[in-house]
C-alpha positions in Angstrom: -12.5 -14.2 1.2 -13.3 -11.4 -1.9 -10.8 -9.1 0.1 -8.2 -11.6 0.2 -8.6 -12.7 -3.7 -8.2 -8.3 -4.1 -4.9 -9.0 -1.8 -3.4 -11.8 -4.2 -4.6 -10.0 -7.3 -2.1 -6.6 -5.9 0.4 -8.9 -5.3 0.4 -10.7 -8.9 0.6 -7.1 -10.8 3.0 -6.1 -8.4 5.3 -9.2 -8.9 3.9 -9.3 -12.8 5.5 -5.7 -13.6 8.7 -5.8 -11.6 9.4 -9.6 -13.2 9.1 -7.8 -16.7 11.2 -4.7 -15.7 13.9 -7.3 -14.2 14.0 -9.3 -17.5 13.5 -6.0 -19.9 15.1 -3.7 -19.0 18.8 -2.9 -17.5 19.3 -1.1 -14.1 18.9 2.8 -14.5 17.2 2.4 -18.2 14.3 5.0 -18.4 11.4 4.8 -21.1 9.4 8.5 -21.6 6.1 7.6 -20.7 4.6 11.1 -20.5 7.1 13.8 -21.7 8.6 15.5 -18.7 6.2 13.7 -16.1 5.9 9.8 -16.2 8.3 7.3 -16.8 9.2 3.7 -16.6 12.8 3.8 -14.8 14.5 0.5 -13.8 15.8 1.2 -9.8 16.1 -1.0 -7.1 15.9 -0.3 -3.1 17.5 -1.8 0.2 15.7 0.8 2.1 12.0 2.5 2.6 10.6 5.2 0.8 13.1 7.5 -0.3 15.5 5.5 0.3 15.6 5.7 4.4 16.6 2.8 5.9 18.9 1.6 3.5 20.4 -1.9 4.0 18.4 -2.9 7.5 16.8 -5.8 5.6 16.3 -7.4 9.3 14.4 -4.6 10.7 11.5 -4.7 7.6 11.2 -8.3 7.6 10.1 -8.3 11.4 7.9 -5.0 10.7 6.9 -6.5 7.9 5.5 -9.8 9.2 3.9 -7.7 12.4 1.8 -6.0 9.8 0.8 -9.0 7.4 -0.2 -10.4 11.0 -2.1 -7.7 12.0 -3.8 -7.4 8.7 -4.7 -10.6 8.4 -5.9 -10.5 11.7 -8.3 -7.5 11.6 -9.3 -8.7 7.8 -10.6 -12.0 9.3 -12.1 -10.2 12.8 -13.7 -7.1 11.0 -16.7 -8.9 10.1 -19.3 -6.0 10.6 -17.1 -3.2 9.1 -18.4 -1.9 6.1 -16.4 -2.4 2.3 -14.2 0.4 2.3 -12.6 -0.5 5.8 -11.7 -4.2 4.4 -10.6 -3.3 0.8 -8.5 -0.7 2.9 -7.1 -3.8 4.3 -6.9 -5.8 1.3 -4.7 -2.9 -0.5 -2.6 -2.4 2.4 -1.7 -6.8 2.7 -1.3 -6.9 -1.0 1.3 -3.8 -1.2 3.4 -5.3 2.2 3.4 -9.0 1.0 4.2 -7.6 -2.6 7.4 -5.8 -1.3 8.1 -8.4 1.5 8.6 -10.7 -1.6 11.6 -8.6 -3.3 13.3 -8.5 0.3 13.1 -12.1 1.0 14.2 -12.7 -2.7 16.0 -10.3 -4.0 17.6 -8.5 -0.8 16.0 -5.2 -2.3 12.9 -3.5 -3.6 12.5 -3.3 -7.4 10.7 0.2 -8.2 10.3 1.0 -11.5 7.3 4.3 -11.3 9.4 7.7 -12.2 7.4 10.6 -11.6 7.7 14.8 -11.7 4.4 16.1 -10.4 4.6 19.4 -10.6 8.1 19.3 -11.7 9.5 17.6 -8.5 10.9 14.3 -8.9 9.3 11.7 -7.1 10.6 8.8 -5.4 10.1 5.8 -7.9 8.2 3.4 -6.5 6.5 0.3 -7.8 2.7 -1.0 -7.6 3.1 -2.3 -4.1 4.0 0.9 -3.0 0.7 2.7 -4.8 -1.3 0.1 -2.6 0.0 0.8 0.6 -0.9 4.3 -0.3 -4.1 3.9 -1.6 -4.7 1.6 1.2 -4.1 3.6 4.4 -5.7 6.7 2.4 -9.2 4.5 1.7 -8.7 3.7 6.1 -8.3 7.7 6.5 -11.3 8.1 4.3 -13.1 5.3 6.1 -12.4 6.6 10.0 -13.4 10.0 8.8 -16.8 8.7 7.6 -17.1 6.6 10.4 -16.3 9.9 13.0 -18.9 11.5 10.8 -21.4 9.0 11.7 -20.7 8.4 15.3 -21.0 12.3 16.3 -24.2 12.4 13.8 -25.3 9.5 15.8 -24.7 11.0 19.3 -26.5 14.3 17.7 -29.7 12.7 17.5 -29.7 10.8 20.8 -28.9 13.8 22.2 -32.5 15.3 20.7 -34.2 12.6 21.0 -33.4 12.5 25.1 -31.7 9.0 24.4 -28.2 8.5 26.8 -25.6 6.6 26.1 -23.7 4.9 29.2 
């Protein structure tokens, strides 16, 4: 139930921050965050990330609802996973719900996040977005650690004479 409370809390930002953007500010108006690196730009999407996609509002609502599925599904069967694989979860079903709400409602994605790491400029994207990232990189993280563990395991079965079958 905690992971699904850290679900509707990334969806309430996310919906929080692009109702103010919608109401503040017009489409296109910037506001210099960090000088040259972050800013607060008013866009909107019909697409994916940069833009791919554009206008197939059909195709993410069925991917989208096959995810939120499976999510829920694997949030509600992972009972014995540690933390990090369910808040993985968590971010990842907050960040597709929170973008599955602008398509159903608004027809597009409202991003508002402009930055230049390093000079490049970055796809704007919108706290959703940052979930879904943070999300599948906490899984990465997660099935690295668990790899770690299992070949660590089969180390020390392998000294100890112990066999797996």
């Amino acid at each position: 139930m905690f992971y699904f409370i850290i679900a509707l809390l990334v969806i309430g930002l996310d919906q929080l921050t692009k109702w103010f953007i919608i109401n503040n500010m017009d489409l296109g108006e910037s506001i210099t965050v960090i000088e040259d690196f972050l800013f607060i730009t008013s866009h909107r999407n019909s697409g994916a990330a940069w833009g791919i996609l554009e206008g197939q509002m059909w195709f993410f609502y069925i991917i989208t609802v096959i995810v939120i599925i499976a999510l829920i599904y694997y949030m509600r069967k992972a009972t014995s996973e540690g933390p990090l694989f369910k808040l993985s979860l968590a971010m990842m079903l907050g960040g597709a719900i929170g973008n599955f709400i602008d398509r159903v409602l608004r027809k597009e994605v409202v991003d508002f996040i402009h930055t230049y790491p390093f000079g490049y400029n970055f796809p704007i994207f919108n706290i959703a977005d940052s979930s879904l990232v943070v999300g599948v990189g906490l899984l990465l993280i997660y099935m690295l650690i668990e790899e770690k563990m299992a070949k660590k395991k089969e180390k020390s079965n392998a000294k100890s004479g112990t066999h797996r079958s």
